[in-house]
C-alpha positions, 0 to 999 in steps of 0.5 A, a space after each residue: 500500500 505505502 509503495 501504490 501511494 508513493 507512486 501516485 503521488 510521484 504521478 500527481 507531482 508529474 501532472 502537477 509539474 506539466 499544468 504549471 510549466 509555463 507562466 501563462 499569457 504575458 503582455 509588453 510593448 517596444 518602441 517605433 518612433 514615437 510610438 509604443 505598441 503592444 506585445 502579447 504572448 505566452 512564455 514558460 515558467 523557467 529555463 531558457 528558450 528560443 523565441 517565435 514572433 508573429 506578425 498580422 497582415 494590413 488593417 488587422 488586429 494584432 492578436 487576432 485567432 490567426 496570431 494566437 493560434 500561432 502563438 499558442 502553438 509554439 508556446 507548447 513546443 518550447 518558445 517564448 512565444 508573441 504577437 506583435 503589434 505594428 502600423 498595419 493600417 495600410 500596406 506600402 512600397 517596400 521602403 515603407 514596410 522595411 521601416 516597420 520591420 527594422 523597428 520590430 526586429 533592430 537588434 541594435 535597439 534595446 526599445 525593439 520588440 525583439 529585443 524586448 522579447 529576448 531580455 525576458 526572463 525565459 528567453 535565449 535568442 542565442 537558441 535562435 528566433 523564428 518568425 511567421 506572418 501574413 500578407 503585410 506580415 509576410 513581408 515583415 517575417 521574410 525581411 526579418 534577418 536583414 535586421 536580427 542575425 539571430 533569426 533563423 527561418 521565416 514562414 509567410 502567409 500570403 506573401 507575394 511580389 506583387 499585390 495589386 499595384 505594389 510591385 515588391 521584388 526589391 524586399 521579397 526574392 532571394 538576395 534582396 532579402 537577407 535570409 537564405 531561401 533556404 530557410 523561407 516556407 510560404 504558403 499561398 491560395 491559389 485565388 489569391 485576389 492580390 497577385 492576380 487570382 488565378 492558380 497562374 499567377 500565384 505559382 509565378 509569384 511564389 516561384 518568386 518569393 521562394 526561388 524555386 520552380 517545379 513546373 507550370 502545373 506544380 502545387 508545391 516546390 520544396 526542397 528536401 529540407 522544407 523550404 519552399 512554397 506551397 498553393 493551396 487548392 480551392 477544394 481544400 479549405 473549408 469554404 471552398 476559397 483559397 484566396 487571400 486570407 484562407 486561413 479564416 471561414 469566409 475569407 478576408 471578409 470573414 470574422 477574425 475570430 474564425 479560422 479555417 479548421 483545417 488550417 488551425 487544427 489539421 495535419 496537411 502540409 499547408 496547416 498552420 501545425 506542419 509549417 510551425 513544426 517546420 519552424 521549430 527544426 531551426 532552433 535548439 531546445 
């Protein structure tokens, strides 16, 4: 009997040691200019660990589903984990959103909020920092390393070299941004209204971004470490709309507080889990 309680409580003590691993939801902001904005996230209890950042797409809530899911997620795998608030009330030219990014992740400025997140208590940015984002976001995650050597490999979301009448070759193909593309995993739907809204042109433009062709008919091109890009197919999403913004019900004009279930919660390669889990082979635990 002594040694059937000795081991429940070494079982309790277990449990007990899993639900109080992590410190919870934390909140803090940085500095851009003469502007201060908010960070969000969520943290471990104790040791030292490598950070994710995570950046919204024009005129949305920094902390939306889309972001936190993202955030909870790398939360569980071991990452000081944040949404990052930015201007994002309107898109640009490169020079415009390069402003943004170098402000989110100057590693040179102690007010940055990369800086602020790697001076926290759990953080180790020496373990490496990895970024996601979407649409305006993208461009941000992608560009992030011109500014913070420590970033280790970026995942977009809607990210192109075009949107609309924004030509962005200068800031989104290899050699014009700092990181390899062999560290860059983008992820596009194939009614992508923004580089011209057909399968096409959103090949042409993730072919772009990414560096890498596999065929005028390919839905993937990656290499055998992961990086690459991958269109959606219509079919796939819930809605049956891999525009813009196929991560949530409904599209860009969806509610933010809805997203795609197969986006959040499945186990396709286009899913927010399989792109987070590539993430996580950058850094060291």
């Amino acid at each position: 009997m002594h040694s059937r309680l000795i081991r429940i409580a070494a079982i309790a003590t277990a449990l007990l040691g899993t639900a109080t691993a992590w410190a919870g939801n934390f909140t803090s902001s940085y500095s851009a200019g003469l502007s201060t904005y908010s960070i969000k996230g969520t943290e471990p209890a104790s040791g030292k660990h490598p950070v994710f950042i995570y950046t919204v797409g024009t005129t949305e809530n920094y902390d939306n589903a889309q972001a936190m899911g993202a955030v909870a997620e790398m939360a569980a795998k071991g990452f000081v984990a944040a949404a990052v608030q930015y201007d994002s009330s309107l898109f640009g030219t490169c020079s415009q959103i390069l402003s943004k990014a170098r402000y989110i992740y100057n590693s040179g400025s102690t007010t940055s909020a990369v800086s602020k997140l790697c001076a926290r208590a759990t953080a180790d940015c020496s373990k490496g920092v990895v970024v996601a984002g979407f649409s305006q976001g993208s461009v941000i995650a992608i560009n992030a390393k011109n500014y913070d050597s420590r970033v280790r490999a970026a995942y977009g979301m809607g990210a192109h070299t075009l949107y609309t009448t924004y030509v962005m070759n200068s800031c989104m193909t290899p050699g014009n941004y700092t990181i390899s593309k062999d560290n860059v995993r983008i992820v596009n739907g194939q009614s992508d209204i923004f580089p011209g809204g057909t399968a096409t042109v959103v090949r042409s433009s993730s072919e772009n971004v990414a560096g890498r062709s596999c065929g005028a008919l390919a839905y993937e091109c990656l290499a055998t470490n992961g990086a690459g890009w991958i269109m959606i197919r219509d079919s796939a999403v819930g809605d049956g709309s891999a525009d813009h913004c196929y991560q949530r019900v409904g599209g860009c004009l969806g509610l933010q507080s809805t997203t795609d279930n197969t986006w959040r919660n499945g186990s396709t390669n286009w899913g927010l889990k399989a792109n987070l889990t590539w993430l996580n082979g950058f850094v060291t635990h």
